[in-house]
C-alpha positions in Angstrom: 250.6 -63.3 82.6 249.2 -63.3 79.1 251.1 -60.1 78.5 254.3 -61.2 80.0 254.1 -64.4 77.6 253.5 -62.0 74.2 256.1 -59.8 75.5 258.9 -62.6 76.0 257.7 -64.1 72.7 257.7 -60.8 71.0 261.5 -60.2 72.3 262.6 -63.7 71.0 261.4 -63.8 67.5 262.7 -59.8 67.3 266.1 -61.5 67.9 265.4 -63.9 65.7 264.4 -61.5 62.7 267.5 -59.5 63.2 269.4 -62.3 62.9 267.7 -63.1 59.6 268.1 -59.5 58.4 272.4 -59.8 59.0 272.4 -63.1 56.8 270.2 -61.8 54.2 272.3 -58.4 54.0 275.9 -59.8 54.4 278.0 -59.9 51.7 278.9 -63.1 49.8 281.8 -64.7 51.1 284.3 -66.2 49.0 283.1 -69.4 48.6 279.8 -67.7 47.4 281.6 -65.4 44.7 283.6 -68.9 43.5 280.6 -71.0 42.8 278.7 -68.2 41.4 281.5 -67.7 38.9 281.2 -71.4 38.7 277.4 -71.8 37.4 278.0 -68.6 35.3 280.7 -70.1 33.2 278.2 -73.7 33.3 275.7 -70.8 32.0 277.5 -69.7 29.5 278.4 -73.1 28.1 274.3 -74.1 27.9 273.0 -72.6 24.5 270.7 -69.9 24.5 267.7 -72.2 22.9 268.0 -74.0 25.8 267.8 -71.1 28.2 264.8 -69.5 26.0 263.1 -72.8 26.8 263.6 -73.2 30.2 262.7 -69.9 31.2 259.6 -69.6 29.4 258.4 -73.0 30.7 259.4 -72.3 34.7 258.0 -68.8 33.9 254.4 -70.3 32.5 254.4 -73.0 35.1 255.2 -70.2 38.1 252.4 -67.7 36.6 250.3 -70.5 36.5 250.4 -71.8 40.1 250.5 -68.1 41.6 247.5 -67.0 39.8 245.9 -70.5 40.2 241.8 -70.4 40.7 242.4 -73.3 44.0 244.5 -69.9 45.5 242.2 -67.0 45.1 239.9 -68.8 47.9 242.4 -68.2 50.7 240.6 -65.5 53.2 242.6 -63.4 56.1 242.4 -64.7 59.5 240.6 -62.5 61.8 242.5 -60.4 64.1 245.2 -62.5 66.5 248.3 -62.2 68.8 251.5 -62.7 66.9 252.1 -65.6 69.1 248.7 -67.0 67.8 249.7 -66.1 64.2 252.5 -68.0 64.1 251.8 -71.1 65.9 249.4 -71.3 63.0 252.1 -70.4 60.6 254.9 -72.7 61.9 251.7 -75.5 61.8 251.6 -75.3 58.4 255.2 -75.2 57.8 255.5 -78.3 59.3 252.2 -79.6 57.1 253.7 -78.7 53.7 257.3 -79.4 54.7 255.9 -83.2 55.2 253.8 -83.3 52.4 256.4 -82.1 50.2 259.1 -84.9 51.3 256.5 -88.0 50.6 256.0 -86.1 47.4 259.7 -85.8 46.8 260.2 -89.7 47.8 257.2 -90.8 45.6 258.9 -88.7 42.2 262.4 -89.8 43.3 261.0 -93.7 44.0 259.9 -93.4 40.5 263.6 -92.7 38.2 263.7 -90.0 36.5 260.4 -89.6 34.5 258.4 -89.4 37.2 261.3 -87.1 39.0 260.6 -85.0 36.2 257.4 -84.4 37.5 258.4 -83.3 41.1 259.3 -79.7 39.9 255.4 -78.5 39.1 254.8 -80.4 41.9 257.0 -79.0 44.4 256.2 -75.7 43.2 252.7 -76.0 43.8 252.8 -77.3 47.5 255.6 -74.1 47.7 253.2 -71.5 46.7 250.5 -72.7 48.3 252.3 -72.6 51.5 253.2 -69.1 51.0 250.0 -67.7 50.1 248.4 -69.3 53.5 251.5 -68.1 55.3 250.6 -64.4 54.0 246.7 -64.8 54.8 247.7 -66.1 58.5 249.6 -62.8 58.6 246.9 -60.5 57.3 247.7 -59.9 53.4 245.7 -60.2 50.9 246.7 -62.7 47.9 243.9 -61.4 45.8 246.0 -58.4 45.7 249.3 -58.5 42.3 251.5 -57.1 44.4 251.0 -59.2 47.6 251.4 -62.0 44.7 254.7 -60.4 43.4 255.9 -59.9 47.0 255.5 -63.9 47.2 257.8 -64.3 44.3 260.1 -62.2 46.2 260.2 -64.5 49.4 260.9 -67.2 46.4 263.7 -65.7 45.3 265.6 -64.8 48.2 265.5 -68.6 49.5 266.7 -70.0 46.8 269.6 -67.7 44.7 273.0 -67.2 45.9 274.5 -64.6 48.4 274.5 -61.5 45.7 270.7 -61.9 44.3 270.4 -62.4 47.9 271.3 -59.0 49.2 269.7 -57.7 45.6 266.0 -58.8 46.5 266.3 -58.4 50.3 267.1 -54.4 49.7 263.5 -54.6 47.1 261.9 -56.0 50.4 263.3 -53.9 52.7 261.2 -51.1 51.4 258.4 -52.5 50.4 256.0 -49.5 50.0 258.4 -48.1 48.0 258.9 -51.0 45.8 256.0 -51.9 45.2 254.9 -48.4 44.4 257.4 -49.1 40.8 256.1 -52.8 40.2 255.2 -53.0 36.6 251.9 -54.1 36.0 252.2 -57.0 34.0 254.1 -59.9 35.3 255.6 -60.9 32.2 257.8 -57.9 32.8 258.9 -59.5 35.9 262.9 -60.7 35.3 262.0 -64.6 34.7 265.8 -65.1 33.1 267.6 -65.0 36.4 264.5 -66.4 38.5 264.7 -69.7 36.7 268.9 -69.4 36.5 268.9 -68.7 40.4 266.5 -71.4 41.2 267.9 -73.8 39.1 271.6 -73.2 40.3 270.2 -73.0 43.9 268.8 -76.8 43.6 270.6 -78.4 40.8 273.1 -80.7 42.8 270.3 -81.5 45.7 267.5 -82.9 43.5 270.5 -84.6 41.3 270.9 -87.1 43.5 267.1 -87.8 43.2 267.6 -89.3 40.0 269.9 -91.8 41.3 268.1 -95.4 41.5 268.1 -96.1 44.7 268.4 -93.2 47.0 266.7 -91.0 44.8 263.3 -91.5 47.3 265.3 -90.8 50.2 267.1 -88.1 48.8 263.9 -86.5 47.0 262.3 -86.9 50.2 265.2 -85.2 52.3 266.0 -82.3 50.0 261.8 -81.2 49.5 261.6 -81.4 53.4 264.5 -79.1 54.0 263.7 -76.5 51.3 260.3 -76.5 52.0 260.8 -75.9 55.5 263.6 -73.3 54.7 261.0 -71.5 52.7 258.3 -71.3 55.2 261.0 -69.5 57.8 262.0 -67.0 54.9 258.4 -66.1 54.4 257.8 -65.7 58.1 260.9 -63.3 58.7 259.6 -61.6 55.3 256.2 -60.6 56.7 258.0 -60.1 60.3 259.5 -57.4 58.7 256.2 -55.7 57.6 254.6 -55.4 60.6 254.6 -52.4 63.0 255.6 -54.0 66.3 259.3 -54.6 64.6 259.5 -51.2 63.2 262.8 -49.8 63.5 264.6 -47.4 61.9 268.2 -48.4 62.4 267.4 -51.8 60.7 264.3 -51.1 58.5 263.8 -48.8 55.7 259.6 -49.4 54.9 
């Protein structure tokens, strides 16, 4: 019965990865290209000094919470069904997803000074979720490249359709990838992580600074992101392990 249960379990969240892997590899639609073209011309406009600025403070605050002492504890969990796995994983999903929407309410409550606050935040209740996510499925954050890997997950939930399909082939084939990672993380491309991110969220946690719904909608937006992160990461370790090995659809 046990085995029935794994295998119809195992058969549904297949289908579900599969799924994930079309709308990760389709091609942007027009809508997509338009707003891309959109925020590259709002870009453009922004001058570089600010740009400089930006991207060197998102990339010390991002190197900062993934190499963060509080993360280096996490341990792997001992040896599970996948079913067991992620009940765990979807658990904590649900923690952070929570935690991050009174967080979100509290900045947003607060104007915008304190909603100024809510991106380190955010960040760090993100990051933290993906690094127990990746211990529940057997990797090890003390490892860089597991750490990288996380930044990866990052990036293709929140950039558009074409960085989309960019960093989902990089994941695709891991082993392979990984084998070319530089091995200094300020090498990584922090320029169109930040640009990405902040075109991905911009108009969302806008409405945060508005008195009045800015708790509800600080609250709303940290809950659905967070959430929408904690799937990506579980399709992005699905795709790692050897049970959903296949050749037609996966590369590593």
């Amino acid at each position: 019965m046990a085995r029935e249960q794994e295998s119809t379990y195992f058969q549904l969240t297949r289908h579900e990865l599969l799924s994930w892997q079309l709308a990760m590899s389709k091609k942007p639609s027009f809508f997509n290209r338009t707003t891309k073209k959109v925020q590259k011309k709002i870009n453009k406009i922004i001058p570089e000094k600010v740009h400089v600025v930006i991207t060197k403070a998102i990339k010390e605050i991002t190197r900062t919470v993934l190499f963060g002492a509080g993360f280096t504890t996490l341990s792997r969990k001992e040896q599970q069904s996948l079913e067991e796995i992620e009940n765990g994983v979807k658990e904590r999903i649900n923690f952070y997803s929570s935690s991050a929407a009174v967080e979100g309410a509290a900045t947003g409550f607060g104007g915008i000074l304190l909603s100024l606050a809510d991106f380190p935040l955010w960040l760090t209740l993100k990051m933290k979720m993906l690094f127990e996510i990746a211990a529940r499925y057997g990797y090890d954050t003390k490892d860089y490249k597991e750490r990288v890997y996380i930044l990866h997950i990052f990036q293709l939930t929140f950039s558009s359709q074409e960085r989309r399909n960019e960093v989902y082939d990089l994941m695709e084939d891991w082993q392979k990838t990984s084998e070319q990672l530089p091995n200094d993380l300020h090498e990584f491309d922090w320029r169109t992580f930040q640009l990405e991110y902040r075109d991905y969220i911009d108009l969302a946690k806008l409405l945060q600074l508005i008195p009045g719904v800015g708790a509800i909608a600080g609250a709303l937006v940290n809950h659905k992101l967070t959430n929408k992160l904690g799937k990506t990461a579980m399709n992005a370790y699905r795709m790692r392990r050897v049970e959903f090995k296949d050749k037609k659809l996966l590369i590593g």
